[in-house]
N, CA, C and O of each residue as an XYZ file, in Angstrom:
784
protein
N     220.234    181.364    148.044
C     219.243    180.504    147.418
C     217.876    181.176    147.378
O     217.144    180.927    146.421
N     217.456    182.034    148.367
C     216.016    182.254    148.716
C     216.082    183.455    147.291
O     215.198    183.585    146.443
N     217.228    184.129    147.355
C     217.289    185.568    146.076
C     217.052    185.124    144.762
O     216.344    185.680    143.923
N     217.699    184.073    144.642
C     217.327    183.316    143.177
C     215.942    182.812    143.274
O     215.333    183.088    142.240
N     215.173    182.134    144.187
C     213.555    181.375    143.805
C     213.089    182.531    144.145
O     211.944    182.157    144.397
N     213.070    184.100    144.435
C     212.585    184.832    144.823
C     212.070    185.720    143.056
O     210.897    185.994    142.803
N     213.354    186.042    141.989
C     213.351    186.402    140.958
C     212.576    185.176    139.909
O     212.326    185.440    138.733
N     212.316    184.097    140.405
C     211.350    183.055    139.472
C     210.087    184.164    138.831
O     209.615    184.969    139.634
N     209.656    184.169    137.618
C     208.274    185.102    137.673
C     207.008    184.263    138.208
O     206.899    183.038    138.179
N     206.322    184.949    138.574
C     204.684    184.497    138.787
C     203.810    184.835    137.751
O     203.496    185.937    137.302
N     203.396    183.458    137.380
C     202.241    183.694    136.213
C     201.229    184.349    136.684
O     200.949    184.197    137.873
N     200.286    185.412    135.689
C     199.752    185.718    136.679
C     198.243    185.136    135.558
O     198.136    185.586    134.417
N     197.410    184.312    136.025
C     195.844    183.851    135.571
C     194.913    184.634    135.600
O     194.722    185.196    136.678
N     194.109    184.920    134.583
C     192.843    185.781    134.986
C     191.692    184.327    134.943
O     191.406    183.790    133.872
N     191.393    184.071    135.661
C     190.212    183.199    135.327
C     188.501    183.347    135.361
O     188.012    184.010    136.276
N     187.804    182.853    134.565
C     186.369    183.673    133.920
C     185.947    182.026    134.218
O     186.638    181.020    134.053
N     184.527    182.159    134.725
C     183.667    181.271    134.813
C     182.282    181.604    134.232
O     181.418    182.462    134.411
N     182.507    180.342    133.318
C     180.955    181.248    132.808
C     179.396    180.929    132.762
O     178.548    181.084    131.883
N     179.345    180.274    134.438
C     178.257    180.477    134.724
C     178.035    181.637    135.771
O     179.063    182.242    136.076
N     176.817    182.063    136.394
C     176.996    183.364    137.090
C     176.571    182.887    138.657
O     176.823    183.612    139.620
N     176.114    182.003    138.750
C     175.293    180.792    140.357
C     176.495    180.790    141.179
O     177.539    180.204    140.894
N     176.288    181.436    142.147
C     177.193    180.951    143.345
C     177.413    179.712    143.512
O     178.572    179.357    143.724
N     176.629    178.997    143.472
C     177.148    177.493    144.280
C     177.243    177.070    142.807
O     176.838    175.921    142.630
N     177.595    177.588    141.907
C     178.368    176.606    140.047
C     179.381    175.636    140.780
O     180.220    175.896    141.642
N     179.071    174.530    140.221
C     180.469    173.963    140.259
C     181.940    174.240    139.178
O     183.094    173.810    139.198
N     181.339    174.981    138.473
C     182.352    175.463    137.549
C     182.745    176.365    138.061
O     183.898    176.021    138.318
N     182.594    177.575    138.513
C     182.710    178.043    139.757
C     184.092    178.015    141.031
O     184.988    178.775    141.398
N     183.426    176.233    141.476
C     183.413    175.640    142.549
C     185.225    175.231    142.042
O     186.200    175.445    142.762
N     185.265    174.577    140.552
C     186.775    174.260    140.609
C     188.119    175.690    140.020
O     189.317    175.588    139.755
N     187.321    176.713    140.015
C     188.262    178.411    139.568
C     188.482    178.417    141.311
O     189.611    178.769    141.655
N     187.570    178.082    142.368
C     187.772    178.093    143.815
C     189.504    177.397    144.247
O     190.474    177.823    144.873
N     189.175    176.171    143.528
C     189.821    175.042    143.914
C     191.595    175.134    143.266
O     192.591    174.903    143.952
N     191.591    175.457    142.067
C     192.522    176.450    141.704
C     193.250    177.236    142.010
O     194.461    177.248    141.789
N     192.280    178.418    142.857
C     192.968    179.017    143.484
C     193.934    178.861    144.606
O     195.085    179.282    144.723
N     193.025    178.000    145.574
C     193.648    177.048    146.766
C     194.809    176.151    146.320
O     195.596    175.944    147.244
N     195.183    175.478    144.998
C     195.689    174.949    144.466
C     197.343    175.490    143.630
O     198.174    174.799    143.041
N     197.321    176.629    143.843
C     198.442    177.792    143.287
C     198.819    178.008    145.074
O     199.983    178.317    145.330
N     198.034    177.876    146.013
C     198.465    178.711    147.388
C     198.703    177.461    147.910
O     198.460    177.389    149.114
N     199.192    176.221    147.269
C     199.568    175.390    148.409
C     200.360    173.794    147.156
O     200.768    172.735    147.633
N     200.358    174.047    145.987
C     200.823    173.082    145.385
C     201.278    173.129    144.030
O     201.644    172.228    143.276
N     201.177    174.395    143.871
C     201.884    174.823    142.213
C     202.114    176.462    142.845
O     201.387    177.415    143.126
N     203.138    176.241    142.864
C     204.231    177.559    142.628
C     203.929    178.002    141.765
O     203.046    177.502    141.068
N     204.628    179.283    141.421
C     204.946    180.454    140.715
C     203.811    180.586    139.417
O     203.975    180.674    138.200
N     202.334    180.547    140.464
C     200.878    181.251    139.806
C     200.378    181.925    140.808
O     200.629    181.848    142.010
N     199.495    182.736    140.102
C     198.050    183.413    141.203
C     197.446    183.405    139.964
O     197.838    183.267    138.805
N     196.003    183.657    140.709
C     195.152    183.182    139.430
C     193.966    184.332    140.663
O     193.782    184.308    141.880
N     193.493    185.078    139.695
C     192.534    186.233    139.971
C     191.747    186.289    139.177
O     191.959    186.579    138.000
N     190.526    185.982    139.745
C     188.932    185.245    139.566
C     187.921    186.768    138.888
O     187.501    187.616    139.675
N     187.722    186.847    137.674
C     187.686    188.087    137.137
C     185.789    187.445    136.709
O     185.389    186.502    136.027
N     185.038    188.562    137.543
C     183.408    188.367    137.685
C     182.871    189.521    136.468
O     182.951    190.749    136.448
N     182.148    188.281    135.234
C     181.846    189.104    134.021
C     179.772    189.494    134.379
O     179.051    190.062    133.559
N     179.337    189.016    135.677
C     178.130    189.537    136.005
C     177.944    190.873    135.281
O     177.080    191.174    134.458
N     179.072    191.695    135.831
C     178.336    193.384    135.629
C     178.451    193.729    133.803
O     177.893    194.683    133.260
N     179.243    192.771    133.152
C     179.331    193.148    131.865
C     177.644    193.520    131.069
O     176.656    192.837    131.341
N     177.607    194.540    130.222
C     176.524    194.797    129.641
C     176.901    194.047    128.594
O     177.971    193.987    127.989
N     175.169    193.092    128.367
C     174.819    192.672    126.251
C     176.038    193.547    125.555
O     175.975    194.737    125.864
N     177.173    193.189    124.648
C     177.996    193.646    124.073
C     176.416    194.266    122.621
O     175.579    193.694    121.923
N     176.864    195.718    122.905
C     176.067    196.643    121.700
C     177.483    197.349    121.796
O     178.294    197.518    122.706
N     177.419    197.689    120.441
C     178.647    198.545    119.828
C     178.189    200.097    120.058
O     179.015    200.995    119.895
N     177.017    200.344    120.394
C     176.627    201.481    120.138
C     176.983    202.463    121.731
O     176.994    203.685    121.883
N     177.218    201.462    122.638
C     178.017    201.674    123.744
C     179.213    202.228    124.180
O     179.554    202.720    125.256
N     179.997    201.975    122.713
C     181.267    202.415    122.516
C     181.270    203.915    121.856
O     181.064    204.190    120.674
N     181.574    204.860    122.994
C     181.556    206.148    122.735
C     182.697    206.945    122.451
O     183.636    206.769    123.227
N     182.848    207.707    121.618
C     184.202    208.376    121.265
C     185.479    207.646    121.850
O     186.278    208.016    122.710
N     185.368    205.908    120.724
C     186.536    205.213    121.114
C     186.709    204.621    122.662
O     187.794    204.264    123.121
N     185.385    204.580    123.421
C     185.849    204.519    124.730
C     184.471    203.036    125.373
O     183.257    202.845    125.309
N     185.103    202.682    125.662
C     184.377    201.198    126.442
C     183.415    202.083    127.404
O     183.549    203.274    127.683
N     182.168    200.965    127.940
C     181.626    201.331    129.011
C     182.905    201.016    130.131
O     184.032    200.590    129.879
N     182.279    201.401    131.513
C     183.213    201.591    132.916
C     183.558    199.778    132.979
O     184.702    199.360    133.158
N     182.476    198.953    132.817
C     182.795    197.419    133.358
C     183.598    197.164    132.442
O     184.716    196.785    132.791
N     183.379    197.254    131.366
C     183.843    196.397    129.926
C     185.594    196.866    129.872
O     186.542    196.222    129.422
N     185.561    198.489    130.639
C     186.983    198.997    130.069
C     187.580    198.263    130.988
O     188.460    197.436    130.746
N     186.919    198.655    132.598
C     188.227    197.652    133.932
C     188.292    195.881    133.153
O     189.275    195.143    133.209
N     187.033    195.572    132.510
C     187.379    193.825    132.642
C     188.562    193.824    131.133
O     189.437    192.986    130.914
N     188.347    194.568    130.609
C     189.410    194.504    129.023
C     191.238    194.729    129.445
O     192.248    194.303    128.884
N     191.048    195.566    130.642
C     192.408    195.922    131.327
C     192.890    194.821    131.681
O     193.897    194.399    131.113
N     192.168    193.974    132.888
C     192.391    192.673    133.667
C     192.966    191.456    132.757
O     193.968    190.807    133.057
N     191.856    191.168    131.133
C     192.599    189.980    130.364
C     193.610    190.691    130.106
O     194.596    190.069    130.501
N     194.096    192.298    129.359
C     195.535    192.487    128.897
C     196.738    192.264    130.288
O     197.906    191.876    130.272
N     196.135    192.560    131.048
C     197.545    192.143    132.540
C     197.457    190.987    132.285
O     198.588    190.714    131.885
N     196.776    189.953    132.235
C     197.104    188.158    132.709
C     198.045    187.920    131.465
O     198.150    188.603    130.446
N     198.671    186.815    131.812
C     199.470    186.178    131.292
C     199.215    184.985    130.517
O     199.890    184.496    129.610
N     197.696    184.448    131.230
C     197.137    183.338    130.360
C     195.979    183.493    131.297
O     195.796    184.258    132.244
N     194.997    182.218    130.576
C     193.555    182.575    131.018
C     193.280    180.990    131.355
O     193.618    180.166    130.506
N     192.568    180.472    132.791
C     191.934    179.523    132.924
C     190.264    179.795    132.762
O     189.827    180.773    133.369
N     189.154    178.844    131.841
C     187.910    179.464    131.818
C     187.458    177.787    132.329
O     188.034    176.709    132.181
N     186.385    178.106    132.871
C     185.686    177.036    133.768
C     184.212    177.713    132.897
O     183.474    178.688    133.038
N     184.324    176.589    131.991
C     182.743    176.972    131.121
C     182.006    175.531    131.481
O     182.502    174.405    131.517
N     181.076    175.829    131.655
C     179.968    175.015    131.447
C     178.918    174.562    130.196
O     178.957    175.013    129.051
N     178.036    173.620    130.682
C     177.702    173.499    128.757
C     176.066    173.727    128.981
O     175.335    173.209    129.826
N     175.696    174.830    127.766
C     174.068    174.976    128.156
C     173.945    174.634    126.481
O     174.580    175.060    125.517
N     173.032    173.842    126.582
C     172.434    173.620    124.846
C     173.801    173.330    123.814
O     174.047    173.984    122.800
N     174.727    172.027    124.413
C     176.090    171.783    123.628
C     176.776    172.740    123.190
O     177.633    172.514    122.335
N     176.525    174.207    123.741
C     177.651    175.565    123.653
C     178.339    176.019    124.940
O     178.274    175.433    126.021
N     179.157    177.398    124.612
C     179.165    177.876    125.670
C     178.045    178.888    126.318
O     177.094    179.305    125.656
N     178.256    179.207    127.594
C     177.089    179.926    128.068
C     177.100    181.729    127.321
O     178.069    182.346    126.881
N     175.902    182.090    127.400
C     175.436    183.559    127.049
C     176.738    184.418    127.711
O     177.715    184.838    127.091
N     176.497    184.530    128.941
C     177.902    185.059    129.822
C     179.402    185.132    129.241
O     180.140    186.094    129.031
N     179.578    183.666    129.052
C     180.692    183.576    128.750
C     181.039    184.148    126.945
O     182.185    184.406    126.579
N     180.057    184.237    126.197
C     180.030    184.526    124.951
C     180.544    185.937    125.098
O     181.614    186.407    124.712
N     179.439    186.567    125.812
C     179.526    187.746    125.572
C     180.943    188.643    126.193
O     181.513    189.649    125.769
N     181.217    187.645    127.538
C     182.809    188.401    128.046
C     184.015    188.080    126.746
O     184.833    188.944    126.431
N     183.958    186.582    126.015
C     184.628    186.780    125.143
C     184.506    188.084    123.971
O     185.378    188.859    123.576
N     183.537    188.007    123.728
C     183.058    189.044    122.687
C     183.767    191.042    122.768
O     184.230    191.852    121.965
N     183.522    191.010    123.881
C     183.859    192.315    124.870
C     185.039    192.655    124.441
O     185.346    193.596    123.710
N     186.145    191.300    125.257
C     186.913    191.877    125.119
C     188.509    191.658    123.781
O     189.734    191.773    123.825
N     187.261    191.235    122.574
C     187.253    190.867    121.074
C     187.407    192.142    120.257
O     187.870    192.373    119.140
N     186.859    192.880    121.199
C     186.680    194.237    120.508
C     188.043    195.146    120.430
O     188.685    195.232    121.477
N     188.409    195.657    119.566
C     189.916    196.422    118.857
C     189.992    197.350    120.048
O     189.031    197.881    120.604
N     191.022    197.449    120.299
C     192.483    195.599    120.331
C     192.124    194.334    120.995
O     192.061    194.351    122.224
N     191.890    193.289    120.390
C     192.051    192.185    120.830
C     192.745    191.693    121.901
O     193.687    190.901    121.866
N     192.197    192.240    122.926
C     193.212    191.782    124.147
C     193.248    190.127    124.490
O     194.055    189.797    125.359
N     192.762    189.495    124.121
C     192.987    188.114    124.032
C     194.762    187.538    123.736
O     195.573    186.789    124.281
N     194.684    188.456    122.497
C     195.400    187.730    121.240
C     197.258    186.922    122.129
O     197.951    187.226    123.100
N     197.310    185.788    120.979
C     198.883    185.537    121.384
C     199.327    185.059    123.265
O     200.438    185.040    123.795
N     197.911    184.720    123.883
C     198.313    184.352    125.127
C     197.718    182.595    125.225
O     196.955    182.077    124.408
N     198.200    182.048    126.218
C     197.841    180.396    126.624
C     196.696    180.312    127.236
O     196.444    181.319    127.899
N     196.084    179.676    127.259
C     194.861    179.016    127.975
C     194.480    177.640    128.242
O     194.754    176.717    127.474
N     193.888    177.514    129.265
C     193.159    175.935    129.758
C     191.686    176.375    129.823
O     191.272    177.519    130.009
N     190.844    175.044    129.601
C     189.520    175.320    129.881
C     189.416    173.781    130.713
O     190.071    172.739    130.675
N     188.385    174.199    131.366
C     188.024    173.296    132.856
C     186.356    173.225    132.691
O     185.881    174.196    132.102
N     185.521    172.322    133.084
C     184.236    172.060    133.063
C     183.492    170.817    133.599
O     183.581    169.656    133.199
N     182.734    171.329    134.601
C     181.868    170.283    135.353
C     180.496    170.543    134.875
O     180.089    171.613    134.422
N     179.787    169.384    135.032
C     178.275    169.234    134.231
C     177.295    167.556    134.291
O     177.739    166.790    135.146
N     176.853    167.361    133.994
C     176.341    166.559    133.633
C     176.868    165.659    132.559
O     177.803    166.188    131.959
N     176.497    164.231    132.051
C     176.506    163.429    130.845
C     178.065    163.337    130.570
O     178.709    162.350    130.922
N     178.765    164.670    129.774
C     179.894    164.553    129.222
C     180.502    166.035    130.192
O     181.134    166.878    129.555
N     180.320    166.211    131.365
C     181.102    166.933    131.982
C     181.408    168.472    131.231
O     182.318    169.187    131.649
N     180.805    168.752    130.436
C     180.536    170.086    129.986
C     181.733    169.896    128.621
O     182.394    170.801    128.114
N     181.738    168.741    128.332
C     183.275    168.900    127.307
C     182.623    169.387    125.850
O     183.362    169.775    124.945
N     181.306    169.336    125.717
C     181.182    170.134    123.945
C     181.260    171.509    124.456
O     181.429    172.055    123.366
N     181.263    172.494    125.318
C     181.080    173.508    125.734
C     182.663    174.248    125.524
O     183.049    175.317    125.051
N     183.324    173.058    126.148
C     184.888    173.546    125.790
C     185.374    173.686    124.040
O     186.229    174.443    123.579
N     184.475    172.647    123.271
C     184.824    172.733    121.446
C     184.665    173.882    121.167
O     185.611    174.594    120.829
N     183.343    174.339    121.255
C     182.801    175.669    120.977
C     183.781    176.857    120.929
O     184.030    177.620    119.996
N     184.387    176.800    122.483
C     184.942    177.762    122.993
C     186.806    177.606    122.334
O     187.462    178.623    122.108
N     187.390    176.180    122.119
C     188.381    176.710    120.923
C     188.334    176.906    120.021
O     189.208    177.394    119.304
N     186.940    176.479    119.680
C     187.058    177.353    118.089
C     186.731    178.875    117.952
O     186.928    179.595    116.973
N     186.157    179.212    119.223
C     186.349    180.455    118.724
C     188.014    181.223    119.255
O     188.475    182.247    118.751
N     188.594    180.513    120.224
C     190.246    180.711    120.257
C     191.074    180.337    119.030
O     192.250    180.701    119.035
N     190.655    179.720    118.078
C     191.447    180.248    116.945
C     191.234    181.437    116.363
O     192.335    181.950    116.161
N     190.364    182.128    115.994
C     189.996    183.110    115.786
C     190.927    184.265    116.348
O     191.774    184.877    115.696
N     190.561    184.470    117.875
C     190.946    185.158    118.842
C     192.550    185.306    118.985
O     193.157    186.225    119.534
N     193.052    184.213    118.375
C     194.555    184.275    118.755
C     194.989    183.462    120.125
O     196.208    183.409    120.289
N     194.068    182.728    121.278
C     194.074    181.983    122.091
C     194.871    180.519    121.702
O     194.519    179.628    120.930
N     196.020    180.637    122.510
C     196.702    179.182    122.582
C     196.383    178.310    123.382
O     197.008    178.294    124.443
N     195.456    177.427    123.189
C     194.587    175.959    124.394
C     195.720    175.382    124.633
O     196.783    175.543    124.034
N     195.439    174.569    125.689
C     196.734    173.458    126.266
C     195.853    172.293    125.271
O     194.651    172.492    125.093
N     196.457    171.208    124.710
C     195.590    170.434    124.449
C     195.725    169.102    125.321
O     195.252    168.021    124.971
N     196.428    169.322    126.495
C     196.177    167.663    127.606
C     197.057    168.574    128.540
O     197.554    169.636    128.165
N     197.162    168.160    129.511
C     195.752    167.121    129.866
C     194.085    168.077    129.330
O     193.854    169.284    129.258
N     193.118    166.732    129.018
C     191.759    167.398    129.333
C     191.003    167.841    130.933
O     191.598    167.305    131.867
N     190.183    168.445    131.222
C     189.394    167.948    132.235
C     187.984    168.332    131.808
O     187.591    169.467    131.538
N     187.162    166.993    131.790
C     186.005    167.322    131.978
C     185.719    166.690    133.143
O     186.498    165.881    133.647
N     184.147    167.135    133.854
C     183.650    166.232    135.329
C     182.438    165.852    135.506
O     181.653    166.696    135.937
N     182.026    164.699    135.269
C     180.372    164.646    135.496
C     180.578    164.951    137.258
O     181.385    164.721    138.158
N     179.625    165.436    137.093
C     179.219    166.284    138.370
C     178.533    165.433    139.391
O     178.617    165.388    140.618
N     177.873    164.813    138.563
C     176.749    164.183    139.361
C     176.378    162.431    139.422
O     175.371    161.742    139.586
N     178.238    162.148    139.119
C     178.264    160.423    139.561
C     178.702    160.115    141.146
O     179.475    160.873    141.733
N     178.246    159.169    141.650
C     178.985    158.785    142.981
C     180.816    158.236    142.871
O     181.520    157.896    141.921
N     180.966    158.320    143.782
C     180.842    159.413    144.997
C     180.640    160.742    144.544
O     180.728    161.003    143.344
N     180.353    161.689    145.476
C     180.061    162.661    145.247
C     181.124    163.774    144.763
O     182.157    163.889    145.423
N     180.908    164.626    143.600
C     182.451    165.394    143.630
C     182.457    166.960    144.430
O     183.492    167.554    144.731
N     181.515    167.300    144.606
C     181.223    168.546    144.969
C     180.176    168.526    146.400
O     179.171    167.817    146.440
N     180.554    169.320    147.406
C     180.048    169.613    148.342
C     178.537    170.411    148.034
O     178.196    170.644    146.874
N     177.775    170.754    149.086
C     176.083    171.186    148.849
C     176.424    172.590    148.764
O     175.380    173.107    148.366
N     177.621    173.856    148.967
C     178.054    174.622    147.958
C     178.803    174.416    147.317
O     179.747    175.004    147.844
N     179.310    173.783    146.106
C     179.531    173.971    144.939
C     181.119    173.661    145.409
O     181.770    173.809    144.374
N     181.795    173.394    146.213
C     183.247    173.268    146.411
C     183.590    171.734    146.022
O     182.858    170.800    146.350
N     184.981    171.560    145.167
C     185.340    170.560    144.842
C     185.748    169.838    146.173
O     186.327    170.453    147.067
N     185.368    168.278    146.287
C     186.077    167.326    146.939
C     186.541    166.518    146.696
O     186.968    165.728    147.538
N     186.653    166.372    145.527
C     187.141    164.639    144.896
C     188.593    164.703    144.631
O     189.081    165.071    143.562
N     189.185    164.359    145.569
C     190.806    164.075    145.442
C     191.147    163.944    143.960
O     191.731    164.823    143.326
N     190.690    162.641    143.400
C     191.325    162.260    142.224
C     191.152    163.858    141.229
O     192.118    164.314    140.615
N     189.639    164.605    141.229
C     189.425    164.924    140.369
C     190.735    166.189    140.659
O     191.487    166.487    139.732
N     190.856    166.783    141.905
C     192.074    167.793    142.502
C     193.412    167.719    142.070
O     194.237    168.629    142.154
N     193.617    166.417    141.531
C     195.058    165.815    141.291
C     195.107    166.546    139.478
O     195.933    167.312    138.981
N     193.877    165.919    138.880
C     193.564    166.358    137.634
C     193.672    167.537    137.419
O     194.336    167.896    136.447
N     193.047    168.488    138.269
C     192.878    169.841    137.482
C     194.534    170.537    138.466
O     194.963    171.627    138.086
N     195.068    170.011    139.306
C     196.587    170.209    139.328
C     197.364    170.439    138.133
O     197.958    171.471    137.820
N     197.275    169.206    137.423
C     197.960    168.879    135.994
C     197.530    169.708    135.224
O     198.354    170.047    134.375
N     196.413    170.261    135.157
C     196.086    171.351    134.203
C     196.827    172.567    134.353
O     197.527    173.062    133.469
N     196.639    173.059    135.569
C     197.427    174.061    136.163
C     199.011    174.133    135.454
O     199.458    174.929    134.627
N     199.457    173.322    135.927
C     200.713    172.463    135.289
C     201.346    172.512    133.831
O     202.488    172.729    133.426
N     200.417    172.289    133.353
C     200.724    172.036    132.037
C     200.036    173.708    131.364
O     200.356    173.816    130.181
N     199.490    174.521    131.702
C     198.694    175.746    131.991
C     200.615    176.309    132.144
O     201.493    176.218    131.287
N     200.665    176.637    132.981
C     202.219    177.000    133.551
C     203.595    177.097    132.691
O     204.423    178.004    132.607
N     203.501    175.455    131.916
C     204.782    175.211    131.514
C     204.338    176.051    130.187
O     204.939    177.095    129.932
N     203.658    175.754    129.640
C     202.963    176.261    128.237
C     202.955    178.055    127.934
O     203.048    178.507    126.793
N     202.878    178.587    128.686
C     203.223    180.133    129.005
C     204.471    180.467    129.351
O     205.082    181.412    128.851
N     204.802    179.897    130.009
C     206.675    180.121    129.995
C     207.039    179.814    128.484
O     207.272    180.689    127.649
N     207.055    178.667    128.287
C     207.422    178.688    126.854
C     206.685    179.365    125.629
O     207.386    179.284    124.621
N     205.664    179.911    125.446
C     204.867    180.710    124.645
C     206.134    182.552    124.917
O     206.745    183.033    123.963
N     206.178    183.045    126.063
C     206.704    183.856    126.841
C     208.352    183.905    126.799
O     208.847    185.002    127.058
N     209.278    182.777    126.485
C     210.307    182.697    125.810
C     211.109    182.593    124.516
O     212.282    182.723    124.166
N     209.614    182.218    123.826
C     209.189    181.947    122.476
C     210.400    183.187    121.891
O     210.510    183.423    120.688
């Protein structure tokens, strides 16, 4: 029995947050995720890929066919994953500068995006960062990005009870149960994209 659940594959997640604040709560639930694959959803890991060091995408960077050093390791990392969880946040009803520009990066020929699954996740204020997530599938049609379309999660951040600890770590059971199901439905959606 153990030889057979042993050959199951492991998805493997690259996940991008695209704010850059330690204590983000967007952040705070790519944390929660992780903890969440190591104790209640099997057959994921999900490896938390930091677009800080990425340079302003200038083309003029690109030298005899060749990426800068950050841009080439982070372009490697989306072609290994298997699907992508992004924990965007919403600045001015978009996505953030950060997150634009890691999409953008690694937009650049070959499209390492293209033909893989994705979830997007977002805590915030008002509407929980959810126009931030529109933005960001529309530019996954483009890209070739397959969204889960439900479950959603958005999170106001800042209703009682409280959802987030004074660093940035999720506590809200209910909301833990939620972004489970994402995971979840994140999971089933790549297997079947992957058997396709």
């Amino acid at each position: 029995m153990n030889s057979v659940l042993s050959l199951k594959p492991t998805i493997n997640v690259a996940a991008i947050c695209g704010s850059l604040r330690k204590g983000s709560f967007n952040r705070g639930l790519i944390r929660t995720a992780i903890d969440l694959t190591k104790e209640s959803v099997v057959g994921m890991s999900i490896d938390y890929i930091d677009i800080s060091s990425l340079p302003m995408l200038n083309t003029d960077l690109e030298i005899d066919g060749k990426y800068p050093p950050a841009v080439a390791s982070f372009r490697d990392k989306i072609l290994q994953a298997d699907c992508f969880l992004f924990a965007s946040p919403e600045y001015n009803y978009s996505v953030t500068a950060p997150l634009k520009n890691a999409i953008d990066w690694a937009s650049r020929p070959p499209n390492v995006w293209a033909d893989k699954a994705a979830a997007i996740v977002s805590a915030g204020g008002g509407f929980g960062g959810g126009r931030s997530q529109y933005i960001l599938r529309q530019s996954g049609v483009y890209l070739d990005i397959h969204f889960i379309n439900k479950p959603e999660f958005f999170l106001n951040a800042f209703e009682s009870p409280a959802k987030f600890d004074g660093e940035g770590n999720l506590i809200d059971l209910e909301a833990k149960e939620r972004l489970k199901a994402v995971l979840l439905a994140l999971k089933a959606f790549t297997l079947r994209l992957q058997n396709k």
